[in-house]
C-alpha positions in Angstrom: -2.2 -10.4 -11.6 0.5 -12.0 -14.2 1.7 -14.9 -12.5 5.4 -14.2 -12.6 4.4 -11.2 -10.4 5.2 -12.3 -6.9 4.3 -9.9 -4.0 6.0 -10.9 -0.4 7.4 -8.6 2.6 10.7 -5.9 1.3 14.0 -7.6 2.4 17.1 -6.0 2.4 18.6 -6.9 -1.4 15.6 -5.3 -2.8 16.7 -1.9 -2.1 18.3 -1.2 -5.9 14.5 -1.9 -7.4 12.7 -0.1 -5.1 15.0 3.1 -5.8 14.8 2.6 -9.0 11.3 2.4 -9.0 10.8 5.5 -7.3 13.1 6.8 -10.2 10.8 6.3 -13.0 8.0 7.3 -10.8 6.0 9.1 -13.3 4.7 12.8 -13.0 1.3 11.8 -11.9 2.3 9.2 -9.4 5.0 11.3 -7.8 1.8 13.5 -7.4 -0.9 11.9 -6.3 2.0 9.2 -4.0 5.4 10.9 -3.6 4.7 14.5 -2.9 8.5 16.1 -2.2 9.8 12.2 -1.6 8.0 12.0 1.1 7.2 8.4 0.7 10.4 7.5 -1.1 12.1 8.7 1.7 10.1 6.9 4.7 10.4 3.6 2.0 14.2 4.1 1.8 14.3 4.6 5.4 13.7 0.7 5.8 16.8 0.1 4.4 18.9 2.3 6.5 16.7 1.9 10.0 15.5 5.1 10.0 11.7 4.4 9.4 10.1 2.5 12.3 6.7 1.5 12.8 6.3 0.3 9.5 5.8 -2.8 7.3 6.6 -2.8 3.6 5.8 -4.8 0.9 7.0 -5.4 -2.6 5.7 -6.9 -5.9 8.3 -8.1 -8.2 8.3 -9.4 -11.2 12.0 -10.4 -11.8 14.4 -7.6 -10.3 12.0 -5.2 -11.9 9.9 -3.6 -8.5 6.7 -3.3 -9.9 4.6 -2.5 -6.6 5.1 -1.2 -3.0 2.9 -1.0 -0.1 3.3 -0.4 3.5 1.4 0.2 7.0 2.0 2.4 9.6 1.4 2.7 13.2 1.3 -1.1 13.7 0.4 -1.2 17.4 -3.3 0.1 15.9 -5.6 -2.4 15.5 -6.7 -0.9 12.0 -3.1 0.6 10.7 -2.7 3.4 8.1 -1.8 1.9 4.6 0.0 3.0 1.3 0.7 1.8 -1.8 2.0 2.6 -5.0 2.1 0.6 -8.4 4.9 0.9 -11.3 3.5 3.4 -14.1 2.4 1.2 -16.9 1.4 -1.9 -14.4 -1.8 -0.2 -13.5 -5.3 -1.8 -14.5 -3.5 -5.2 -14.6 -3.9 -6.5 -10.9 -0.7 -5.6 -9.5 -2.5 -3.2 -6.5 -5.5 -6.0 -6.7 -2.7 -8.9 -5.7 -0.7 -6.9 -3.2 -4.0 -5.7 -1.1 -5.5 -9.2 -0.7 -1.8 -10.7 -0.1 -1.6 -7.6 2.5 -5.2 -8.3 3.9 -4.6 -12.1 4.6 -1.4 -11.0 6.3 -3.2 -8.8 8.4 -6.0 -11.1 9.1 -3.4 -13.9 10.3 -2.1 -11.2 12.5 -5.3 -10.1 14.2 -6.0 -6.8 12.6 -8.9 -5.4 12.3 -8.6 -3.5 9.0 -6.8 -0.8 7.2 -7.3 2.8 6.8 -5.8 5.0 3.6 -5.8 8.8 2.3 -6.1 9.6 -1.4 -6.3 12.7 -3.1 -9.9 13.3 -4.1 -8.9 13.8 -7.9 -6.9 10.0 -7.6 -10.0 8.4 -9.6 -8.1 5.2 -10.4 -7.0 4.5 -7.0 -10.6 5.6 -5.6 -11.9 2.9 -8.4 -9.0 0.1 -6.6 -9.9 0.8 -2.8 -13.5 0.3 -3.5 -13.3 -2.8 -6.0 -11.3 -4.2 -2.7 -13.7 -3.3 -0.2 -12.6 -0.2 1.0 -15.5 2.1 2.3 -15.3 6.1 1.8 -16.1 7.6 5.6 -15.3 11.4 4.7 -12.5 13.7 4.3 -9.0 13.6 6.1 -8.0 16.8 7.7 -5.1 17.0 4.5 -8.6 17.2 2.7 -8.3 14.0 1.1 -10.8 11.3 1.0 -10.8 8.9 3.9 -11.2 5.4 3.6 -11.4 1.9 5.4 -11.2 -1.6 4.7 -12.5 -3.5 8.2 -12.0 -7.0 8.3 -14.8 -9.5 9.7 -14.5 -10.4 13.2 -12.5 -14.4 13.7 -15.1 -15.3 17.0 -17.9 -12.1 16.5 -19.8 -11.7 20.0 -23.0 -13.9 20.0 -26.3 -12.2 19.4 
């Protein structure tokens, strides 16, 4: 990931980038991450109060949002994730960065992993969750693919 790319937890003041990076959200994207605003509206929802249970994430590089990713149901030890990179940022590390910054997070916190739904025609994403570790365990009821990313045990049980 370029190194003027810096990924950290959403704060208020971002809330112009991240709309308008839901704005240029391209046609595939929007299909594949956004179906009816769906997740522009529970990312928005941060901003206003109205989305709880959730953790968000941006990558910026500048004022220019180039990456978003947030977990759900955070009393879970292994939360649902999401994420979304800017159209023409993909394939250069932006969704590598903000998984292992996400990850460590997690791992200081005492999760256990992550688990994430993608459409079972979302080839580059598939191609992302497994170069991060991200193990295929079956099909979602939506009728996505289901994956998980489990993280290795701090003090593992003696054998």
């Amino acid at each position: 990931m370029d190194a003027s790319i810096i990924v950290r937890p959403m704060a208020a003041p971002d809330a112009p980038a991240v709309q308008e990076f839901f704005d240029v959200m391209d046609e595939e994207s929007t299909a594949f991450f956004n179906v009816n605003h769906g997740n522009e509206k529970r990312t928005m929802g941060y901003f206003d109060g109205s989305t709880k249970n959730h953790a968000f994430w941006v990558a910026m590089q500048g004022n220019v949002c180039v990456g978003i990713s947030f977990i759900w149901d955070l009393e879970k030890a292994i939360p649902w994730f999401g994420i979304a990179v800017r159209s023409g940022m993909q394939g250069k590390g932006v969704g590598t960065g903000m998984i292992a910054n996400l990850c460590e997070t997690l791992k200081a916190h005492g999760y256990a992993g992550l688990l994430l739904d993608t459409a079972k025609t979302n080839y580059a994403a598939q191609h992302l969750y497994e170069k991060c570790g991200f193990e295929r365990i079956g099909t979602h009821p939506s009728g996505e693919w289901l994956y998980i990313l489990r993280f290795a045990p701090t003090n593992p049980l003696p054998q």
